[in-house]
mmCIF file of the N, C-alpha and C atoms, coordinates in Angstrom:
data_MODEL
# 
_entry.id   MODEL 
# 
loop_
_atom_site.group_PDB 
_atom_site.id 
_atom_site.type_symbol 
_atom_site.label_atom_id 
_atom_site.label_alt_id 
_atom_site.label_comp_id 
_atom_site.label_asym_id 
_atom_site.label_entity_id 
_atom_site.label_seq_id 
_atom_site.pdbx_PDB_ins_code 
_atom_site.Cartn_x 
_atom_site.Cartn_y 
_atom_site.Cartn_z 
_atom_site.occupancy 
_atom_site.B_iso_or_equiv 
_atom_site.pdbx_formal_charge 
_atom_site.auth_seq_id 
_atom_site.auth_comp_id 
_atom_site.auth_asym_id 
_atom_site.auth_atom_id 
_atom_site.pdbx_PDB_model_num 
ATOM 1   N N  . UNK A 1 1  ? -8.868  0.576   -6.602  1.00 0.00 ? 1  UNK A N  1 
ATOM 2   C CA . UNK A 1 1  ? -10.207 0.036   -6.534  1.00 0.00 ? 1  UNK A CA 1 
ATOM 3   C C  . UNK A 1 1  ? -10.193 -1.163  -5.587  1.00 0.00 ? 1  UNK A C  1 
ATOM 4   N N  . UNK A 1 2  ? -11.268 -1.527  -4.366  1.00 0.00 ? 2  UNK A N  1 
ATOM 5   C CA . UNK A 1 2  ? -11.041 -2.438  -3.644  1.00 0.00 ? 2  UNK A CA 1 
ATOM 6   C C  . UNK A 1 2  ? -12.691 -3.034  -3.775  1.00 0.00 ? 2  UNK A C  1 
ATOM 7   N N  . UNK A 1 3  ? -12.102 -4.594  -4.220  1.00 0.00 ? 3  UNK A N  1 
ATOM 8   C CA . UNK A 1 3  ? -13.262 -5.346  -4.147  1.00 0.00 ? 3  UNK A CA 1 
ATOM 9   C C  . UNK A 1 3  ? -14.452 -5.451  -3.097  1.00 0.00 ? 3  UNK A C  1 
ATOM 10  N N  . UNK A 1 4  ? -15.759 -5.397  -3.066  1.00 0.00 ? 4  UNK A N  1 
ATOM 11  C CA . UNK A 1 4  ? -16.445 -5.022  -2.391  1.00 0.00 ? 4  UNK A CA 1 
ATOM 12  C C  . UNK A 1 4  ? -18.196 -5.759  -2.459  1.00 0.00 ? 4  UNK A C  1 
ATOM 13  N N  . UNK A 1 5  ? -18.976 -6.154  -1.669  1.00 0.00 ? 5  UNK A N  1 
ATOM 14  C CA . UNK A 1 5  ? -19.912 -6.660  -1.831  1.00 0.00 ? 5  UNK A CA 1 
ATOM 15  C C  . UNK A 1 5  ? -20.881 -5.577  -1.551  1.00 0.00 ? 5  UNK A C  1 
ATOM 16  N N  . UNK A 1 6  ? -21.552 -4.104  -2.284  1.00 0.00 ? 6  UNK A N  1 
ATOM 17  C CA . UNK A 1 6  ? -22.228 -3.374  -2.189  1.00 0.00 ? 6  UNK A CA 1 
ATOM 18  C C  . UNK A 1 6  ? -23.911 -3.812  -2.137  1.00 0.00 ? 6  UNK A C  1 
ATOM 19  N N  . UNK A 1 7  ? -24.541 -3.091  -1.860  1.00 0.00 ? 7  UNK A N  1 
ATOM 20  C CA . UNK A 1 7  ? -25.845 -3.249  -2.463  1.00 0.00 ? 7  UNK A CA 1 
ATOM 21  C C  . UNK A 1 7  ? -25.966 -2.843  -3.687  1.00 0.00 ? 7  UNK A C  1 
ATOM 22  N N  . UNK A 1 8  ? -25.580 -2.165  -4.389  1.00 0.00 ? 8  UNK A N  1 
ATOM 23  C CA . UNK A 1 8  ? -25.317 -1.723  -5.578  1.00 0.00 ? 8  UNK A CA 1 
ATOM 24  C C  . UNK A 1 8  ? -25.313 -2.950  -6.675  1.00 0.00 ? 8  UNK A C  1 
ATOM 25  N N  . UNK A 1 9  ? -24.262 -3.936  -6.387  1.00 0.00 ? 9  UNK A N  1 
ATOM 26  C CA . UNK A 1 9  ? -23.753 -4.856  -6.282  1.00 0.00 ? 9  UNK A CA 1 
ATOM 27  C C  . UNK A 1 9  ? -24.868 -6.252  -6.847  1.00 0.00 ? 9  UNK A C  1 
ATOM 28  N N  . UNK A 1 10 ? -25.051 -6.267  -5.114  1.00 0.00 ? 10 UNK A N  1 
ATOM 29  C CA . UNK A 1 10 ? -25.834 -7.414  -5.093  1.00 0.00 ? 10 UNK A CA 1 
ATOM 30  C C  . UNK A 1 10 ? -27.207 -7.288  -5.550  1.00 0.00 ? 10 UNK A C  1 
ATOM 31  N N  . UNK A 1 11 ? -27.653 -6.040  -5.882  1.00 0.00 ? 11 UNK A N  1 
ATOM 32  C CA . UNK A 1 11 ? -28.690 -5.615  -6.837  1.00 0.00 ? 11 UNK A CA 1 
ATOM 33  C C  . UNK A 1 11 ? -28.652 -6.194  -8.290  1.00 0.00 ? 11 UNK A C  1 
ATOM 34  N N  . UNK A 1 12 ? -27.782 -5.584  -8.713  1.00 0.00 ? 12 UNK A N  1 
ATOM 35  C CA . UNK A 1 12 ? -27.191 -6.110  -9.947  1.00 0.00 ? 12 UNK A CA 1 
ATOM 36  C C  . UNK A 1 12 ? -26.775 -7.630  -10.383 1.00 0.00 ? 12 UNK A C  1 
ATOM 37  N N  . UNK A 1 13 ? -26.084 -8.136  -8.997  1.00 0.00 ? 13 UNK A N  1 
ATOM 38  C CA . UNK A 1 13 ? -26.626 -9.580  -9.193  1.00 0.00 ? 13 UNK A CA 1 
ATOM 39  C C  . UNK A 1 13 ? -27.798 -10.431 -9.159  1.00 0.00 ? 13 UNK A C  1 
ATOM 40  N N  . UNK A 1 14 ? -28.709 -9.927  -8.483  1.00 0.00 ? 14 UNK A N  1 
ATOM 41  C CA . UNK A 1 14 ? -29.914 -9.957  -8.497  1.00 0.00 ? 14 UNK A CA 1 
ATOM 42  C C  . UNK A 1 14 ? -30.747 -10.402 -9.641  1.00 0.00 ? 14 UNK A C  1 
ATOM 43  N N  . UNK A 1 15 ? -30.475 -9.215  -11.029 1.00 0.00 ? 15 UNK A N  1 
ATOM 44  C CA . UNK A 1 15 ? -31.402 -8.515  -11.521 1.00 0.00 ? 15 UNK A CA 1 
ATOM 45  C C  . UNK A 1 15 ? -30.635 -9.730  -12.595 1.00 0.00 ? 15 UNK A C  1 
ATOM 46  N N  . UNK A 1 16 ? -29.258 -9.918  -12.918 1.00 0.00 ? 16 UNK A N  1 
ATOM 47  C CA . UNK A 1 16 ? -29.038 -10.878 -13.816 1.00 0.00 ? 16 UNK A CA 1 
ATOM 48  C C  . UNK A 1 16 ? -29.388 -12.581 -13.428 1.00 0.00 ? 16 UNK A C  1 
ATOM 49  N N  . UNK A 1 17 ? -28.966 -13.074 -12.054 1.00 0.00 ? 17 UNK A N  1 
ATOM 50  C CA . UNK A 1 17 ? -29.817 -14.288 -11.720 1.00 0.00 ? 17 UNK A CA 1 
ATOM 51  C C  . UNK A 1 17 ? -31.206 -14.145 -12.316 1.00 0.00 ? 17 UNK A C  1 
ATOM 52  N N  . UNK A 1 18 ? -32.379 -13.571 -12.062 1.00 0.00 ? 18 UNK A N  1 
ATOM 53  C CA . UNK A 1 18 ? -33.265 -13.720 -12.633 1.00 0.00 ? 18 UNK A CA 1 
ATOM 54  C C  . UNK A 1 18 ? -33.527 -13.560 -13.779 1.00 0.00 ? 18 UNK A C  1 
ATOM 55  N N  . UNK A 1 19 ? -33.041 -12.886 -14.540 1.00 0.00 ? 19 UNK A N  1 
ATOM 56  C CA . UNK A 1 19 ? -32.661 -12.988 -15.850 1.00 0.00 ? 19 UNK A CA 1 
ATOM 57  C C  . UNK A 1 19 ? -32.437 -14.786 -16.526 1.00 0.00 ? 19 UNK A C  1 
ATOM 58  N N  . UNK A 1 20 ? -31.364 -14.759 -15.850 1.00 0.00 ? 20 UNK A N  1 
ATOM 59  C CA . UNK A 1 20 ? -31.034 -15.947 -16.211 1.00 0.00 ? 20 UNK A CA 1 
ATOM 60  C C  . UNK A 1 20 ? -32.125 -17.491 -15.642 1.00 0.00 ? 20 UNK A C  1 
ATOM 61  N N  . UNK A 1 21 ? -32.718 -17.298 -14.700 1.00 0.00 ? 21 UNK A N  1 
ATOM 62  C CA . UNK A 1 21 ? -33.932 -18.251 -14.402 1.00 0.00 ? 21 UNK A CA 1 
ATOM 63  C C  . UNK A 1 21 ? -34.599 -17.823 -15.102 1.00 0.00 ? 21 UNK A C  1 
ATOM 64  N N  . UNK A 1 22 ? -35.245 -16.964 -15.874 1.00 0.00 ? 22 UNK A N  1 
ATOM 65  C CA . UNK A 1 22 ? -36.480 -16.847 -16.669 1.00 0.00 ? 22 UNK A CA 1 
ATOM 66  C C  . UNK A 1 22 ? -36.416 -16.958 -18.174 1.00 0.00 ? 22 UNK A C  1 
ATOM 67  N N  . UNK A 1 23 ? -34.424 -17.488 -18.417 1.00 0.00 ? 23 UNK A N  1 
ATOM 68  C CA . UNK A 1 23 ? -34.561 -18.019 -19.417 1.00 0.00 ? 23 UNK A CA 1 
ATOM 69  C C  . UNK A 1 23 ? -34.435 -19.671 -19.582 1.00 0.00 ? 23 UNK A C  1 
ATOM 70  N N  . UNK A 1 24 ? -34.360 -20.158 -18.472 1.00 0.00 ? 24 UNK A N  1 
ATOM 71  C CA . UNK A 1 24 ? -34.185 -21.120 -18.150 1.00 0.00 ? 24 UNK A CA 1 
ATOM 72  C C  . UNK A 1 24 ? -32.387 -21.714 -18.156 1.00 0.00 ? 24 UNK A C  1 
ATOM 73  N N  . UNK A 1 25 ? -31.513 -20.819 -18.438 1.00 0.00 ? 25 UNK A N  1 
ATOM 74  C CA . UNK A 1 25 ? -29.814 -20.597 -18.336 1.00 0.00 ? 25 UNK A CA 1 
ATOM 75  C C  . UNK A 1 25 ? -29.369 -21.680 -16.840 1.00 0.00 ? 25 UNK A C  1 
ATOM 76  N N  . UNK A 1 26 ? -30.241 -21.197 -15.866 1.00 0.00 ? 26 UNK A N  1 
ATOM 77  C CA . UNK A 1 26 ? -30.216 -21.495 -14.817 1.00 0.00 ? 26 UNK A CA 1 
ATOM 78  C C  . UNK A 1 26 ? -31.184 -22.599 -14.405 1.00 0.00 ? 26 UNK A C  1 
ATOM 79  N N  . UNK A 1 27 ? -31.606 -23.720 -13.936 1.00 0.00 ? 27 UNK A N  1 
ATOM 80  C CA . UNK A 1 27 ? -32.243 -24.825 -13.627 1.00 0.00 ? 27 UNK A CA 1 
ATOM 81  C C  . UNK A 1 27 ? -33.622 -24.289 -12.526 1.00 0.00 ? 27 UNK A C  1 
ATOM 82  N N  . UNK A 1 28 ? -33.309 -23.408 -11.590 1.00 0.00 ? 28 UNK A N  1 
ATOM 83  C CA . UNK A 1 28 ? -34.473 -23.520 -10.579 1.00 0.00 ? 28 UNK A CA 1 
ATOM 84  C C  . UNK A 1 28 ? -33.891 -21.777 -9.955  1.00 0.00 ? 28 UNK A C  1 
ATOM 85  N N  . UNK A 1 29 ? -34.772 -21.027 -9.235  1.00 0.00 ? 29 UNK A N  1 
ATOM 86  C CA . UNK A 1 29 ? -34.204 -19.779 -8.594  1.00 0.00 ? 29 UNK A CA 1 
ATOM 87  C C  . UNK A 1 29 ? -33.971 -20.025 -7.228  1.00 0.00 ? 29 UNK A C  1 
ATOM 88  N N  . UNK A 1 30 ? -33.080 -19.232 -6.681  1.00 0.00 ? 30 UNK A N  1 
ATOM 89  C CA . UNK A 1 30 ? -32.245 -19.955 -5.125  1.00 0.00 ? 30 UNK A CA 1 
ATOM 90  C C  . UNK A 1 30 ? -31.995 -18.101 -4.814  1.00 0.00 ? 30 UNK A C  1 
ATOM 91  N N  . UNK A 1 31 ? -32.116 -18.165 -3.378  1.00 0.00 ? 31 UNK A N  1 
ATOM 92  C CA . UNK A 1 31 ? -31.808 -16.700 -2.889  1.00 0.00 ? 31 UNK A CA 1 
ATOM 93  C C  . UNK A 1 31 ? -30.425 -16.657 -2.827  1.00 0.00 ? 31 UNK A C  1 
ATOM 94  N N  . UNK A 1 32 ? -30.601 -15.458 -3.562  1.00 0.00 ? 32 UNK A N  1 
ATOM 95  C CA . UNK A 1 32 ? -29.052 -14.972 -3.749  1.00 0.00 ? 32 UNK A CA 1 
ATOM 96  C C  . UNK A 1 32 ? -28.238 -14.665 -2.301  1.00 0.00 ? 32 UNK A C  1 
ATOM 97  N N  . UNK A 1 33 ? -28.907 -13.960 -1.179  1.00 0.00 ? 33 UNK A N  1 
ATOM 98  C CA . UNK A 1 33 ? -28.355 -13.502 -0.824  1.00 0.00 ? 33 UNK A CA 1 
ATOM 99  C C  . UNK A 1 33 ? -27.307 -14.550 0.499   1.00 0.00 ? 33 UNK A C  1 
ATOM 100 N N  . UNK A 1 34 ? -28.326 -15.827 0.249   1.00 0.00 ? 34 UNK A N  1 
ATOM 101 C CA . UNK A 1 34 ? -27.941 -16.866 1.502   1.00 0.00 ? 34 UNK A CA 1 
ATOM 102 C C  . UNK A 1 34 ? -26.624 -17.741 0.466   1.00 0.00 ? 34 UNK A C  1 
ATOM 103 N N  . UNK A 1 35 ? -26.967 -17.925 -0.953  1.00 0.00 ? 35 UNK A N  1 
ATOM 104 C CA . UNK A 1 35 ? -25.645 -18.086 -1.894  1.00 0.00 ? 35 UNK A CA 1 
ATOM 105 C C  . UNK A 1 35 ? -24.487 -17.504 -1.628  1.00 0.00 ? 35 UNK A C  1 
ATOM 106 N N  . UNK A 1 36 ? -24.481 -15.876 -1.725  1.00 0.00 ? 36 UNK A N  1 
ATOM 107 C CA . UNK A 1 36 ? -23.112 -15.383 -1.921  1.00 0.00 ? 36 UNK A CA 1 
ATOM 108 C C  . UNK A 1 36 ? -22.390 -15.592 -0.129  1.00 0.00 ? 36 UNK A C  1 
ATOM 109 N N  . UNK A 1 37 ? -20.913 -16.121 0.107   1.00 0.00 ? 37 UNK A N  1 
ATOM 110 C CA . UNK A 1 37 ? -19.827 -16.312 1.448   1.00 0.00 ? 37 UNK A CA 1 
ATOM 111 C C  . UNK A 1 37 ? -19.394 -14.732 1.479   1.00 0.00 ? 37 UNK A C  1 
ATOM 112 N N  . UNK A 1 38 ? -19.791 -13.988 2.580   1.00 0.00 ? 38 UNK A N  1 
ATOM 113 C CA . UNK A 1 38 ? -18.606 -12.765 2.258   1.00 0.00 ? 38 UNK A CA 1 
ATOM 114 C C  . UNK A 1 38 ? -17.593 -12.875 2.887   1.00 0.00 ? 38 UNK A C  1 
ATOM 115 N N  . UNK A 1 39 ? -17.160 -14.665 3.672   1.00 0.00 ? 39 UNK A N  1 
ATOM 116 C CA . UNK A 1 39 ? -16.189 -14.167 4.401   1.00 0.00 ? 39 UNK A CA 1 
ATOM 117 C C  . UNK A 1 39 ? -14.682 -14.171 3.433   1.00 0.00 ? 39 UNK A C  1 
ATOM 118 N N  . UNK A 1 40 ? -14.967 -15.404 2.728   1.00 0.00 ? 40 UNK A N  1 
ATOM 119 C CA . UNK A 1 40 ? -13.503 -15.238 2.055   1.00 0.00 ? 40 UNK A CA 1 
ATOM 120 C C  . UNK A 1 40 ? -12.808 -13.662 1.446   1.00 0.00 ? 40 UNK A C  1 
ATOM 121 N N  . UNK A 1 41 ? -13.880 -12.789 1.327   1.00 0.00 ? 41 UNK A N  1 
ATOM 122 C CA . UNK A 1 41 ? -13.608 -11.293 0.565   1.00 0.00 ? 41 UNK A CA 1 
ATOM 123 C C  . UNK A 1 41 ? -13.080 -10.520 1.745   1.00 0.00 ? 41 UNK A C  1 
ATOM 124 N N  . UNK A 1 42 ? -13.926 -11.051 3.026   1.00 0.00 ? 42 UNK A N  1 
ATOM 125 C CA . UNK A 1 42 ? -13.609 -10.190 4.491   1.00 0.00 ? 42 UNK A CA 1 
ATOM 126 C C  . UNK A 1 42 ? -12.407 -10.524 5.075   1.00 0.00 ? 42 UNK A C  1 
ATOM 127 N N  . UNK A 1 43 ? -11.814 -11.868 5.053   1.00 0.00 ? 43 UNK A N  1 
ATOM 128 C CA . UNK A 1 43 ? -10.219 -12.505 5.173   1.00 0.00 ? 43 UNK A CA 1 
ATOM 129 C C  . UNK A 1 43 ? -9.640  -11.876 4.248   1.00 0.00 ? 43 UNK A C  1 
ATOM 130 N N  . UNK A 1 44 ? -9.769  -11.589 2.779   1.00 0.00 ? 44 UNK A N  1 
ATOM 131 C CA . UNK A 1 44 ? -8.605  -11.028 1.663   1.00 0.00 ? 44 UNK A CA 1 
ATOM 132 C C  . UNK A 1 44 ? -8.693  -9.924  2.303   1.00 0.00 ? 44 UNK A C  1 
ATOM 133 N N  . UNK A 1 45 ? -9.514  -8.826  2.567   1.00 0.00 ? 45 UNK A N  1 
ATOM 134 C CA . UNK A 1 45 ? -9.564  -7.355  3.130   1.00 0.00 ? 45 UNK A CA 1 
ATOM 135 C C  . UNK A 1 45 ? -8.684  -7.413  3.969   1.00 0.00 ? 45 UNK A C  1 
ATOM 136 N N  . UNK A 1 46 ? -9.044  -8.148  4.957   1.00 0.00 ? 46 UNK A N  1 
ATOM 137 C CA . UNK A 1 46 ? -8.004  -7.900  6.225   1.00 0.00 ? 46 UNK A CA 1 
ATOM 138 C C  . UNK A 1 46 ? -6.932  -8.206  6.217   1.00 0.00 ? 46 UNK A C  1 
ATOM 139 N N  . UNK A 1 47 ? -6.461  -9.301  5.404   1.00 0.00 ? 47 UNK A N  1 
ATOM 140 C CA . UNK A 1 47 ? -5.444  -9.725  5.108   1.00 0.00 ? 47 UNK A CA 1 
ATOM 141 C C  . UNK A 1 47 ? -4.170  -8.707  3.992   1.00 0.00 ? 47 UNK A C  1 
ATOM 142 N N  . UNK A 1 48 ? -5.061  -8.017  3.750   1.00 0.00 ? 48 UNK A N  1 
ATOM 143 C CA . UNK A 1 48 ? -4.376  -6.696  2.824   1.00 0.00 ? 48 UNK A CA 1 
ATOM 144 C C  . UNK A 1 48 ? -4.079  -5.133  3.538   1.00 0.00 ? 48 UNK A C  1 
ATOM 145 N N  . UNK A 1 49 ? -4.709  -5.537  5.047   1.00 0.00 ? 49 UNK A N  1 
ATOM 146 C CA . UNK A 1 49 ? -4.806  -4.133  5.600   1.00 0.00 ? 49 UNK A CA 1 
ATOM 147 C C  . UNK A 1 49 ? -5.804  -3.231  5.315   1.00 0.00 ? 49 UNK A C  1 
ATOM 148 N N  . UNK A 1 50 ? -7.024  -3.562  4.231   1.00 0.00 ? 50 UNK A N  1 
ATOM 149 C CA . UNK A 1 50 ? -7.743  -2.959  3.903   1.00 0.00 ? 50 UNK A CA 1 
ATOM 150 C C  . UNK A 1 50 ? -9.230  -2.452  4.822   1.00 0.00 ? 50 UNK A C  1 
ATOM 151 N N  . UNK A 1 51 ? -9.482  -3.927  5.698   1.00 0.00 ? 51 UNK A N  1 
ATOM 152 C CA . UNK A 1 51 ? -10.779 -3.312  6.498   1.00 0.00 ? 51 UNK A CA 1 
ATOM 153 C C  . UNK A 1 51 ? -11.921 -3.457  5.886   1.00 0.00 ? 51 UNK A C  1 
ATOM 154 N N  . UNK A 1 52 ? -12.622 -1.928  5.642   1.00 0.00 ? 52 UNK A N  1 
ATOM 155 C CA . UNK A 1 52 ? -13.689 -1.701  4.879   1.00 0.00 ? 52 UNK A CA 1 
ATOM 156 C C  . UNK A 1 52 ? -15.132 -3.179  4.756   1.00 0.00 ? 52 UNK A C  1 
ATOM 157 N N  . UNK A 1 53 ? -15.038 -3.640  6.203   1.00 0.00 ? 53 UNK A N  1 
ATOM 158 C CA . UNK A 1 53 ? -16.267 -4.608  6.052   1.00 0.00 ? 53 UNK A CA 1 
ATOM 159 C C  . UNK A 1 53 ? -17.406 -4.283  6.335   1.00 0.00 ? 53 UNK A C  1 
ATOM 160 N N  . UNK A 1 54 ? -17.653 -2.855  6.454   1.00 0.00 ? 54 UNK A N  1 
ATOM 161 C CA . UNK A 1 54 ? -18.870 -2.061  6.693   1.00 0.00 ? 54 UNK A CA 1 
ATOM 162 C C  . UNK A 1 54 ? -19.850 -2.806  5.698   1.00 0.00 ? 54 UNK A C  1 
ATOM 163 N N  . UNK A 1 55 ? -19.059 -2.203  4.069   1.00 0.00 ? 55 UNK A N  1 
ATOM 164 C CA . UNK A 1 55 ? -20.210 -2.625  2.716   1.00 0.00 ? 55 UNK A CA 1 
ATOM 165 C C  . UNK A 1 55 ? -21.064 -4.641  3.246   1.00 0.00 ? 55 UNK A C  1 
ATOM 166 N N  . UNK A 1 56 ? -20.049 -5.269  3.215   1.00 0.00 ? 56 UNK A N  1 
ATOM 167 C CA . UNK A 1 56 ? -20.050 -6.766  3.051   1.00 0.00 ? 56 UNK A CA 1 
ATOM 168 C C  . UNK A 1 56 ? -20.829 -7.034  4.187   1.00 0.00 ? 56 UNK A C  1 
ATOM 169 N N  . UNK A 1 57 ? -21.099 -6.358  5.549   1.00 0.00 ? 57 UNK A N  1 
ATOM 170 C CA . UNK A 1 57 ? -22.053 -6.771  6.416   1.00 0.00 ? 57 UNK A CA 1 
ATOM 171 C C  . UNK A 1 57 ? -23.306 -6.258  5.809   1.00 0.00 ? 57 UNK A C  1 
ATOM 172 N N  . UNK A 1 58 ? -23.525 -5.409  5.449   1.00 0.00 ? 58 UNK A N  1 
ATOM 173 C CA . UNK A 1 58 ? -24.642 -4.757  4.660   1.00 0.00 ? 58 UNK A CA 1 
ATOM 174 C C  . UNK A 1 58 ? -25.727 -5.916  4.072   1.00 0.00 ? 58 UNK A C  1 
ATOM 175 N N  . UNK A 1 59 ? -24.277 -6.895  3.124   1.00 0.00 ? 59 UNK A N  1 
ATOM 176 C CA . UNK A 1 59 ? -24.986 -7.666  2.194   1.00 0.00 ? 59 UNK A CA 1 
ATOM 177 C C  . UNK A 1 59 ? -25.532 -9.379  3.165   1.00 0.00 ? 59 UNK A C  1 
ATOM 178 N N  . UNK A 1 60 ? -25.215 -9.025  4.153   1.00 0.00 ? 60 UNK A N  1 
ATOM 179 C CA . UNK A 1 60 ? -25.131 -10.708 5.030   1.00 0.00 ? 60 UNK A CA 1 
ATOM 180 C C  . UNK A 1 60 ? -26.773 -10.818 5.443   1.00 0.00 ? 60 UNK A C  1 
# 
């Protein structure tokens, strides 16, 4: 299994951030998508021989 920033993914993170702002868990809502770095995941990839930064540009 190789770690991965899908839309799938960042859907799902999505759907629990707001969750969590509408219970107030969280202080104020902030876009997720300018939050999540994919580079540190895109350095471990490459750094493993793995590649696969197709998904993680997806999410940028």
């Amino acid at each position: 299994m190789t770690p991965a920033l899908t839309p799938e993914l960042l859907e799902a993170a999505g759907i629990m951030k707001d969750f969590l702002v509408e219970r107030r868990y969280l202080p104020k809502d902030f876009d997720l998508a300018a939050w999540i770095n994919p580079e540190p995941l895109q350095e471990a990839l490459r750094r493993e021989g793995l590649g696969g930064s197709q998904e993680i540009q997806a999410a940028q």
